[in-house]
DRENPA-3360 file (N, C-alpha, C; in nm, 2 decimals, always signed):
BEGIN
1 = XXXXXXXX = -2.79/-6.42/+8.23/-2.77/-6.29/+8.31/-2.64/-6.23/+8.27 ~ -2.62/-6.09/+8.25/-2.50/-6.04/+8.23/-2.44/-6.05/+8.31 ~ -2.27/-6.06/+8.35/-2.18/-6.00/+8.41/-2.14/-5.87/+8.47 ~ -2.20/-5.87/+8.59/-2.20/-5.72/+8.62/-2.07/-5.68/+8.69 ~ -1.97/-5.76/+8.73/-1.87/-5.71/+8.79/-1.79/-5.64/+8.69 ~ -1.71/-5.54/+8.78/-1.65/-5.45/+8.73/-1.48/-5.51/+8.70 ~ -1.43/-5.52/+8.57/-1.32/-5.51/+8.59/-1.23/-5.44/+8.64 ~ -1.10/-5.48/+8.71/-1.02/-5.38/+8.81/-0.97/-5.29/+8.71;
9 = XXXXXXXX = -0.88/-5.18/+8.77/-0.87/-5.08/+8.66/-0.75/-5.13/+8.59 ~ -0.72/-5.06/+8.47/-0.58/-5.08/+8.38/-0.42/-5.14/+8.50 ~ -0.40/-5.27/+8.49/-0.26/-5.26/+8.54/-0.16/-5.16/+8.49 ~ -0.11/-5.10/+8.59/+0.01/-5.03/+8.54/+0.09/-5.08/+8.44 ~ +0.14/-5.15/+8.32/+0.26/-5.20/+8.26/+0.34/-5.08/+8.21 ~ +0.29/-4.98/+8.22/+0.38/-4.89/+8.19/+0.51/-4.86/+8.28 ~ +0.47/-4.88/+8.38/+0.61/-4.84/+8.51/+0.67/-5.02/+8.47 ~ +0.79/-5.00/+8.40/+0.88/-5.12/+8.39/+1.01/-5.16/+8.49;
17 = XXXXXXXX = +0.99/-5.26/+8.53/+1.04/-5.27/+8.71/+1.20/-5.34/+8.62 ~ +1.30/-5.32/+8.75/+1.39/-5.39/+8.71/+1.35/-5.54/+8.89 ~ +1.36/-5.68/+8.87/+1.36/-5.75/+8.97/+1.47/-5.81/+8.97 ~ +1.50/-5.80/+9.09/+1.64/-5.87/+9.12/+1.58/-6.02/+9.18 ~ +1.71/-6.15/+9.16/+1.73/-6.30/+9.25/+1.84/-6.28/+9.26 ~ +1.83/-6.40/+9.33/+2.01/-6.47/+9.32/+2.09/-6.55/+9.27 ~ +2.01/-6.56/+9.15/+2.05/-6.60/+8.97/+2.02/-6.53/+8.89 ~ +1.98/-6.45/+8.87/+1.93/-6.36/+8.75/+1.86/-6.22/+8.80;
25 = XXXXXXXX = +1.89/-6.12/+8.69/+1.83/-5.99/+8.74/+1.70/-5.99/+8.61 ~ +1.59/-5.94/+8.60/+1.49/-5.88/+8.52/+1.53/-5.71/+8.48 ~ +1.53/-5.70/+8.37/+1.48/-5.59/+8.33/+1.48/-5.57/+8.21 ~ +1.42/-5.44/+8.23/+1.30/-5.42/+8.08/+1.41/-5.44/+7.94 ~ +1.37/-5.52/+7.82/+1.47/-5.51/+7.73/+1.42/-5.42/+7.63 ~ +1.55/-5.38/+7.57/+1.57/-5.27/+7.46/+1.63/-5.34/+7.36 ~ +1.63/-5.26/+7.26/+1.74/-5.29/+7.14/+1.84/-5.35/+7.11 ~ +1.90/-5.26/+7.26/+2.07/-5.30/+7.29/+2.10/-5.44/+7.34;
33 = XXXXXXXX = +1.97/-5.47/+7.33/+1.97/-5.60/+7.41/+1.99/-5.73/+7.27 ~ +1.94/-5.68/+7.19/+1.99/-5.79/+7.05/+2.09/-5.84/+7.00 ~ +2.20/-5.76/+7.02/+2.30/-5.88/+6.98/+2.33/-5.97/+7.05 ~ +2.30/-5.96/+7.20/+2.31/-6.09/+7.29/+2.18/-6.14/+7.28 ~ +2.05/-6.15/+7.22/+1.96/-6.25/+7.16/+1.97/-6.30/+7.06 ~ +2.05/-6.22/+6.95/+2.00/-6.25/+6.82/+2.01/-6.43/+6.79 ~ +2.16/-6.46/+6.87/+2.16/-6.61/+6.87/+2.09/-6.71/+6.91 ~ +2.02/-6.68/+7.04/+1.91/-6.76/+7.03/+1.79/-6.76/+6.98;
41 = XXXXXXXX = +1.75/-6.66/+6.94/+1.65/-6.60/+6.84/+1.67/-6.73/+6.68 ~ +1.77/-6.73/+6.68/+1.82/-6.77/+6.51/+1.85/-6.93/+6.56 ~ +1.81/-7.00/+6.67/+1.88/-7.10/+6.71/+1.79/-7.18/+6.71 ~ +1.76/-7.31/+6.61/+1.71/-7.41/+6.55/+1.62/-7.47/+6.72 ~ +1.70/-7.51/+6.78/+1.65/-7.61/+6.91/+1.56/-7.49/+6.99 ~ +1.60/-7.36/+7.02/+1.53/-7.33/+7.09/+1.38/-7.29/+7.00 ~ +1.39/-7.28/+6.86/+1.26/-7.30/+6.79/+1.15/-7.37/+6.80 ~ +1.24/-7.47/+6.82/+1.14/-7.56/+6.86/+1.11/-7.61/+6.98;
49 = XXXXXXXX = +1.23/-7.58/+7.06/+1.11/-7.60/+7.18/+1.03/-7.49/+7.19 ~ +0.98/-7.38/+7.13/+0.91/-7.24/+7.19/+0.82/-7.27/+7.02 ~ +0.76/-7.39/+6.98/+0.72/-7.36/+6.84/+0.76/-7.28/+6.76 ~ +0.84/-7.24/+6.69/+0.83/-7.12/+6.63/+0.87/-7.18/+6.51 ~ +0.78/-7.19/+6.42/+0.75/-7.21/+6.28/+0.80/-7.13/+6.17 ~ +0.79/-6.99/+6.23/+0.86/-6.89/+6.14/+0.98/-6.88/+6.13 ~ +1.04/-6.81/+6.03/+1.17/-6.74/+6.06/+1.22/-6.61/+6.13 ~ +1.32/-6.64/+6.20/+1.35/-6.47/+6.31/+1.31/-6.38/+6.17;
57 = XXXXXXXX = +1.31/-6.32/+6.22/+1.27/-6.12/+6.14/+1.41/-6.10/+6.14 ~ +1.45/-6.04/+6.00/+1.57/-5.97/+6.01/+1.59/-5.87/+6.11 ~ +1.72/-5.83/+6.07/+1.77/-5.72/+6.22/+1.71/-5.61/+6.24 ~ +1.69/-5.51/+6.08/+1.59/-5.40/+6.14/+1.45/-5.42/+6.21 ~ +1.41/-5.51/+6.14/+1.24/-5.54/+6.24/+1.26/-5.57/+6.38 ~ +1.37/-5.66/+6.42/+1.41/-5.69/+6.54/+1.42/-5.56/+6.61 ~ +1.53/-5.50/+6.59/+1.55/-5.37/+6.64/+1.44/-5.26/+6.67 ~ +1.36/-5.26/+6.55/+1.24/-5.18/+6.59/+1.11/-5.27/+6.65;
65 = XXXXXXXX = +1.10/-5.33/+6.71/+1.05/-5.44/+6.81/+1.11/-5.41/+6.92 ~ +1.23/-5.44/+6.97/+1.28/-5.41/+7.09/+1.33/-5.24/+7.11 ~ +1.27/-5.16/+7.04/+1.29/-5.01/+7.11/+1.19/-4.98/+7.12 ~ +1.09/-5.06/+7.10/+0.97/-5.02/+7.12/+0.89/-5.06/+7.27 ~ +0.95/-5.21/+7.31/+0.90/-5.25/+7.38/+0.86/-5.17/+7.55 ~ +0.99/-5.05/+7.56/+0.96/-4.99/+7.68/+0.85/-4.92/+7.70 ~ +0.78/-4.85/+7.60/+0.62/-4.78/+7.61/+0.49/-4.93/+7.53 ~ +0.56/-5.03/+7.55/+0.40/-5.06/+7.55/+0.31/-5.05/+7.69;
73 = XXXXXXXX = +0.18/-5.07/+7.66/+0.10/-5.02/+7.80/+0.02/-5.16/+7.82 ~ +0.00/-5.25/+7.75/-0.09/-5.38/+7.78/+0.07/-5.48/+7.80 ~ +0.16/-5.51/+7.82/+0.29/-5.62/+7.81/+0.41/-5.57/+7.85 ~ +0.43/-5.65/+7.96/+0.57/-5.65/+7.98/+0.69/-5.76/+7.92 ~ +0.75/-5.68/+7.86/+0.90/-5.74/+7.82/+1.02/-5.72/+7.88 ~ +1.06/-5.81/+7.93/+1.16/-5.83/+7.98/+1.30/-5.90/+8.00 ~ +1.46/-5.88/+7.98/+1.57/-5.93/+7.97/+1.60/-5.98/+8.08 ~ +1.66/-6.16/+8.05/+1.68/-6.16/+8.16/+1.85/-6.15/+8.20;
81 = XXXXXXXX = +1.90/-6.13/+8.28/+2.05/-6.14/+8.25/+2.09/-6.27/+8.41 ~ +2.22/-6.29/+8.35/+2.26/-6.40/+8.48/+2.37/-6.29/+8.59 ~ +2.33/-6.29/+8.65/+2.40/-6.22/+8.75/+2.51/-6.24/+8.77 ~ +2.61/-6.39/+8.77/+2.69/-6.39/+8.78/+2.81/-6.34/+8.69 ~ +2.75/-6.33/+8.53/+2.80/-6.26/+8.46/+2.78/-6.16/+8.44 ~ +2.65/-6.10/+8.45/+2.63/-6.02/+8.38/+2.52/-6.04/+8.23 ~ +2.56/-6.10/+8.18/+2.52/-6.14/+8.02/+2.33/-6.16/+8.03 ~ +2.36/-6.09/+7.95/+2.16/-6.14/+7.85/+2.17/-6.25/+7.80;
89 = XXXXXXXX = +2.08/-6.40/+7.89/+2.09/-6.51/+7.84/+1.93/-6.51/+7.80 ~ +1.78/-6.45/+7.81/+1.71/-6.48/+7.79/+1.62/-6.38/+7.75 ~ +1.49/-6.38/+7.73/+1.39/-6.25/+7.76/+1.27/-6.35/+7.84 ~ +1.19/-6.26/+7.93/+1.03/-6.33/+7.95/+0.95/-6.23/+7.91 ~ +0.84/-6.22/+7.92/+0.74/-6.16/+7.85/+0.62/-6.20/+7.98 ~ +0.51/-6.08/+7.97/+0.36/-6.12/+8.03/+0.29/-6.03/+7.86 ~ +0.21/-6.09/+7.78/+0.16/-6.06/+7.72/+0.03/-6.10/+7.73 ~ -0.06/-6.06/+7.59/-0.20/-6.10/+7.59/-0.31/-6.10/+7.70;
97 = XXXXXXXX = -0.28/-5.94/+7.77/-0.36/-5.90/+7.86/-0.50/-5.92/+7.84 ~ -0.55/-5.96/+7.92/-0.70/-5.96/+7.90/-0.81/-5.90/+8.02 ~ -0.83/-5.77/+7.97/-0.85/-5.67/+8.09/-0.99/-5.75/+8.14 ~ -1.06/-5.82/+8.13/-1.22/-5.87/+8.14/-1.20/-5.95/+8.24 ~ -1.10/-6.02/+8.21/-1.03/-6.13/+8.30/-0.95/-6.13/+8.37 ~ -0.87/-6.04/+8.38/-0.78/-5.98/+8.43/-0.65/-6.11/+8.47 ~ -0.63/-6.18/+8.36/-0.57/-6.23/+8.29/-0.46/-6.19/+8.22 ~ -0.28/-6.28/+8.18/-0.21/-6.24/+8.11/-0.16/-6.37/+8.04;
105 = XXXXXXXX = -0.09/-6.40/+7.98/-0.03/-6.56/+7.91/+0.12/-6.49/+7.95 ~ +0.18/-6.60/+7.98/+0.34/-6.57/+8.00/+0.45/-6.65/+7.90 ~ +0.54/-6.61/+7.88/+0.66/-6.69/+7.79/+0.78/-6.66/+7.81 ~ +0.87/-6.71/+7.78/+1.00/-6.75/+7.85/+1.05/-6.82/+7.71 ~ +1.22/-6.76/+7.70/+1.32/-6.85/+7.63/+1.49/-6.75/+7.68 ~ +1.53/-6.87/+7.68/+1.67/-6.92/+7.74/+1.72/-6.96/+7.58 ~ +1.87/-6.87/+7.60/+2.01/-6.94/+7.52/+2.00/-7.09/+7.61 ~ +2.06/-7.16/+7.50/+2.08/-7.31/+7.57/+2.23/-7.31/+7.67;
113 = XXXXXXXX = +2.28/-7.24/+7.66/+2.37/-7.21/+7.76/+2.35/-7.23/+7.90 ~ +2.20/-7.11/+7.91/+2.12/-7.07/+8.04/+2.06/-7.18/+8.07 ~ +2.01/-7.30/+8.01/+1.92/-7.37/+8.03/+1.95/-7.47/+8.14 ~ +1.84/-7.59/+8.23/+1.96/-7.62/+8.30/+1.99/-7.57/+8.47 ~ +2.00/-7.48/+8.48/+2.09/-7.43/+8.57/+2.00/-7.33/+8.69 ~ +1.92/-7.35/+8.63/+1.78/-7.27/+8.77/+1.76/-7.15/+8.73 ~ +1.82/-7.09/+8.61/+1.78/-6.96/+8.60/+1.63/-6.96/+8.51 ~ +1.59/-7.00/+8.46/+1.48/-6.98/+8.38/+1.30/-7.00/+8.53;
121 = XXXXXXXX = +1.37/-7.10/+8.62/+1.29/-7.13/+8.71/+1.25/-6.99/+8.84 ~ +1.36/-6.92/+8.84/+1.40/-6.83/+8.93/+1.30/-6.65/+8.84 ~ +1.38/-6.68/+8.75/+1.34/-6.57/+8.62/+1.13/-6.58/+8.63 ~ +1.10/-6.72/+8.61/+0.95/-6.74/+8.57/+0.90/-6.67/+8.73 ~ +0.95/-6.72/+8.86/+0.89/-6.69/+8.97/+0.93/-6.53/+8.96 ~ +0.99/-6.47/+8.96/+1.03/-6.30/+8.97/+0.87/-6.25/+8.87 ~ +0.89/-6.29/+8.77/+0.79/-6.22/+8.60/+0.65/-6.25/+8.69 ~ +0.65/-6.37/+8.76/+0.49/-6.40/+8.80/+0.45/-6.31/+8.94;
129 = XXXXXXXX = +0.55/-6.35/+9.01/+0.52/-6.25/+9.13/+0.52/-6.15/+9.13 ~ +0.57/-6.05/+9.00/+0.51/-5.90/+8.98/+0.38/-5.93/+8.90 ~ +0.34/-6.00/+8.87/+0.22/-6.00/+8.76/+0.12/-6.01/+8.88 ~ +0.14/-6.08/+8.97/+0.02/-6.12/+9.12/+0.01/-5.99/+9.20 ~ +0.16/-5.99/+9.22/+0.18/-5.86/+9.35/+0.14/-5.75/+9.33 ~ +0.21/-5.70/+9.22/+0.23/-5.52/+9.18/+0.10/-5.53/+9.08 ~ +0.10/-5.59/+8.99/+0.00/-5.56/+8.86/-0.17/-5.61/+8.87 ~ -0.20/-5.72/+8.99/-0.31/-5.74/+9.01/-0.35/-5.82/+8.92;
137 = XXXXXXXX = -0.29/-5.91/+8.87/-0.30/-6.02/+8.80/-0.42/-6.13/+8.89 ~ -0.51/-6.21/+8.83/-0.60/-6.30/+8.87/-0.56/-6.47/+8.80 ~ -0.49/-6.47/+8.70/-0.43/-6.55/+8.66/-0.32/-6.54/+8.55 ~ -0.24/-6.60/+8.56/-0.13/-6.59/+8.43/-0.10/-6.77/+8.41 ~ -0.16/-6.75/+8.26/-0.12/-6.88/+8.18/-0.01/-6.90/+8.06 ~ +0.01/-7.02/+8.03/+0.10/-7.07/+7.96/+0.07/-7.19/+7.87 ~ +0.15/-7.22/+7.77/+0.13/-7.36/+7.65/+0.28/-7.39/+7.64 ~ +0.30/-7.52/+7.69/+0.44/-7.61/+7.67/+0.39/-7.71/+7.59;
145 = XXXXXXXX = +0.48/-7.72/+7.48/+0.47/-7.88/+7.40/+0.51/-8.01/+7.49 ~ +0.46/-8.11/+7.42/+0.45/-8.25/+7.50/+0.63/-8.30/+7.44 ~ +0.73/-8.23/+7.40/+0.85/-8.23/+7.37/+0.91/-8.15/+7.42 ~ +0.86/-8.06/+7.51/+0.98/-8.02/+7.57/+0.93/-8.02/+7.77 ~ +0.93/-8.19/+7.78/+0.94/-8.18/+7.95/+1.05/-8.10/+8.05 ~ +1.11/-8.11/+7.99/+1.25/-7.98/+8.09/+1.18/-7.85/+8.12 ~ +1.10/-7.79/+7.99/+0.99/-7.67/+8.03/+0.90/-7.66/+8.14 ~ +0.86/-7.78/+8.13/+0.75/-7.79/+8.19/+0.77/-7.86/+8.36;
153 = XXXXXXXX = +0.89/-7.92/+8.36/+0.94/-7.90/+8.51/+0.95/-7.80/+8.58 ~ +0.99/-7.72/+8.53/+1.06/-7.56/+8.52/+0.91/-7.49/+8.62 ~ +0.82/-7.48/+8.51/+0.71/-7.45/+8.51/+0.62/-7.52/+8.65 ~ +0.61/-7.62/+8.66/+0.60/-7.70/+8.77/+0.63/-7.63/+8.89 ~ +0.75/-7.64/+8.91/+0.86/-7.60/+9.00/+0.80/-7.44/+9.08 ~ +0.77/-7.39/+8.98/+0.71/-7.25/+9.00/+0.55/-7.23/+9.03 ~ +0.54/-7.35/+9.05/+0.40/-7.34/+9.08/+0.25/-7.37/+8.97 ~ +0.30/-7.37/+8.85/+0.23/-7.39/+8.78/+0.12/-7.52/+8.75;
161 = XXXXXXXX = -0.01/-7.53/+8.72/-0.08/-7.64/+8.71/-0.14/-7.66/+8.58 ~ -0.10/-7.80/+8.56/-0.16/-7.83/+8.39/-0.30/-7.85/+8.40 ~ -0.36/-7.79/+8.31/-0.52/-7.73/+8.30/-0.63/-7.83/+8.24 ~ -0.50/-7.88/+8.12/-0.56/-7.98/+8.01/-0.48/-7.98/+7.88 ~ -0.50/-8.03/+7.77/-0.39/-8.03/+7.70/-0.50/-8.05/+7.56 ~ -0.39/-7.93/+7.47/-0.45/-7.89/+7.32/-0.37/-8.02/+7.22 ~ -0.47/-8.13/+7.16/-0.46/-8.24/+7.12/-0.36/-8.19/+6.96 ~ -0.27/-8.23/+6.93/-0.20/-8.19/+6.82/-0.18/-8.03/+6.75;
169 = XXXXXXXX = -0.16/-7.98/+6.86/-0.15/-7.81/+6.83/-0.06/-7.76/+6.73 ~ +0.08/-7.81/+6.73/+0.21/-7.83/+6.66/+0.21/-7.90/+6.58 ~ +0.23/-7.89/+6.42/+0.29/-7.92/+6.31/+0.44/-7.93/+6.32 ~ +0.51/-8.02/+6.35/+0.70/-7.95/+6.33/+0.75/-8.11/+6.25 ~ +0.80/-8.10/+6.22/+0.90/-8.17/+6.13/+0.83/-8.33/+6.13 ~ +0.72/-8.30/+6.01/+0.63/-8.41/+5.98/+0.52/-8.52/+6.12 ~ +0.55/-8.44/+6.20/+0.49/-8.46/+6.33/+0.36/-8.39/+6.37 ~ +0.29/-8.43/+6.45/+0.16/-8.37/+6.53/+0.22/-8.33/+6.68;
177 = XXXXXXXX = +0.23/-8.28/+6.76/+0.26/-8.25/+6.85/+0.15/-8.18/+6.98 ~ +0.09/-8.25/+7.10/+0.05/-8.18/+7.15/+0.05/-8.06/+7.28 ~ -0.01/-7.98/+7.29/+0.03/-7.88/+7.37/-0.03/-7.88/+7.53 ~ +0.07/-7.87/+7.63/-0.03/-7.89/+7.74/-0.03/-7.72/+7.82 ~ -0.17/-7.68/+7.85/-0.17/-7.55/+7.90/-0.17/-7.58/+8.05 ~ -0.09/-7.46/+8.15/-0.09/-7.44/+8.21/-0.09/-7.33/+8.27 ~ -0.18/-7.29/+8.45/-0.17/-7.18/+8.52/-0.13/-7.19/+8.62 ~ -0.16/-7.02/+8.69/-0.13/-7.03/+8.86/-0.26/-6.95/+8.83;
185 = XXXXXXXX = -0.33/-6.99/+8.94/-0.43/-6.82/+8.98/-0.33/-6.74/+9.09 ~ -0.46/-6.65/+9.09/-0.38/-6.53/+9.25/-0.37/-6.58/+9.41 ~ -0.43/-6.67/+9.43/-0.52/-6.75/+9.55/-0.41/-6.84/+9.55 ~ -0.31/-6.91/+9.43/-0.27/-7.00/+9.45/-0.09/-6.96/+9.45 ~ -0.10/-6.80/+9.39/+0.05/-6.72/+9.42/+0.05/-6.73/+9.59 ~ -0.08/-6.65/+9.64/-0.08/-6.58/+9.75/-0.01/-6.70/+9.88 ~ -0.04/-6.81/+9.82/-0.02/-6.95/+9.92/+0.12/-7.00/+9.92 ~ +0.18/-7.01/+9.80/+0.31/-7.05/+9.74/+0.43/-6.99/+9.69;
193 = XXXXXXXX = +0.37/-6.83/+9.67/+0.48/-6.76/+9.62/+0.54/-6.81/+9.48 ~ +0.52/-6.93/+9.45/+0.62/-7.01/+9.34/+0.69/-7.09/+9.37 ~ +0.66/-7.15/+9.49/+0.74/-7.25/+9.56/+0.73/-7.38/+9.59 ~ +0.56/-7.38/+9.56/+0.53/-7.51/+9.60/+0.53/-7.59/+9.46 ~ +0.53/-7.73/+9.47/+0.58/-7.82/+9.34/+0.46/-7.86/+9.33 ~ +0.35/-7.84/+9.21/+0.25/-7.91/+9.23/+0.26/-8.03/+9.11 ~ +0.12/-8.15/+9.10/+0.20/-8.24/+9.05/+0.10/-8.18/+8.87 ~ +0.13/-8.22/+8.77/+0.04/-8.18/+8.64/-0.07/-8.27/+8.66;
201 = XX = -0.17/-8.15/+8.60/-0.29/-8.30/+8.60/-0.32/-8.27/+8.41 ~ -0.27/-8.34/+8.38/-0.30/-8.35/+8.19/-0.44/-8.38/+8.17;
% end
């Protein structure tokens, strides 16, 4: 039988919100925002914990990546900064909309500075609860490696449930590494806001 329901209409991502806590503010990043990433961007540990196999993009591709990011219409990108200073310690992201599904995957990276300290946990619940609330999100998922459990507390913490886990997803430094996926649905924002601790089921 086909699928006859209707997908909801296009989420807004065009209206780019700024969200305030009481560790960190959200807002949309730009250009200007790269010299305070560029270091974690180029920073060996946080590579790996976020897989990244490649090498950063030099500065102009950087640059023309983040001036672009304010008119995309499927993803939000977002800076995060710490309130108490001020400073851009991170960006998060809702990418890889999936209008059918009404579906997004989320990601998150922290200077190792930031890490630690509640902001990345505070930051993930802000990015999710406009993804539920304002944008009509049905689920937003995620993939943490089996090497970086601090992620995945984090993630926990906010509500997140491990789904199952992708058996050697990561190649990194003569290693197999596997990946464990995790969600929230809307049903399970609507209950917990990002508050409740649930336990992983791998």
């Amino acid at each position: 039988m086909n699928d006859q329901r209707q997908p909801l209409p296009r989420p807004d991502f065009l209206t780019k919100p700024t969200l305030d806590g009481e560790l960190v503010t959200l807002r949309p990043v730009t250009a200007a925002d790269l010299p305070a990433l560029r270091p974690m961007l180029a920073d060996r540990e946080v590579a790996r914990l976020t897989g990244s196999t490649s090498a950063a993009p030099d500065d102009a591709r950087l640059r023309a990546w983040y001036a672009t990011r304010i008119g995309q219409p499927d993803r939000l990108d977002m800076a995060v900064l710490e309130r108490a200073t001020g400073a851009c310690v991170g960006e998060a992201a809702l990418n890889e909309w999936d209008r059918h599904n009404e579906s997004c995957n989320f990601r998150i990276a922290l200077a190792g500075s930031a890490q630690g300290r509640g902001l990345g946990t505070e930051a993930t619940r802000l990015i999710c609860g406009y993804g539920f609330e304002k944008l009509g999100l049905h689920r937003i998922s995620l993939q943490v490696y089996a090497f970086n459990p601090q992620a995945r507390r984090v993630y926990e913490k906010a509500g997140f449930v491990a789904d199952g886990v992708l058996r050697d997803a990561l190649y990194w430094e003569g290693e197999w590494v596997d990946a464990v996926v995790m969600s929230i649905l809307a049903d399970e924002w609507e209950r917990h806001r990002g508050h409740q601790e649930q336990p992983g089921r791998a």
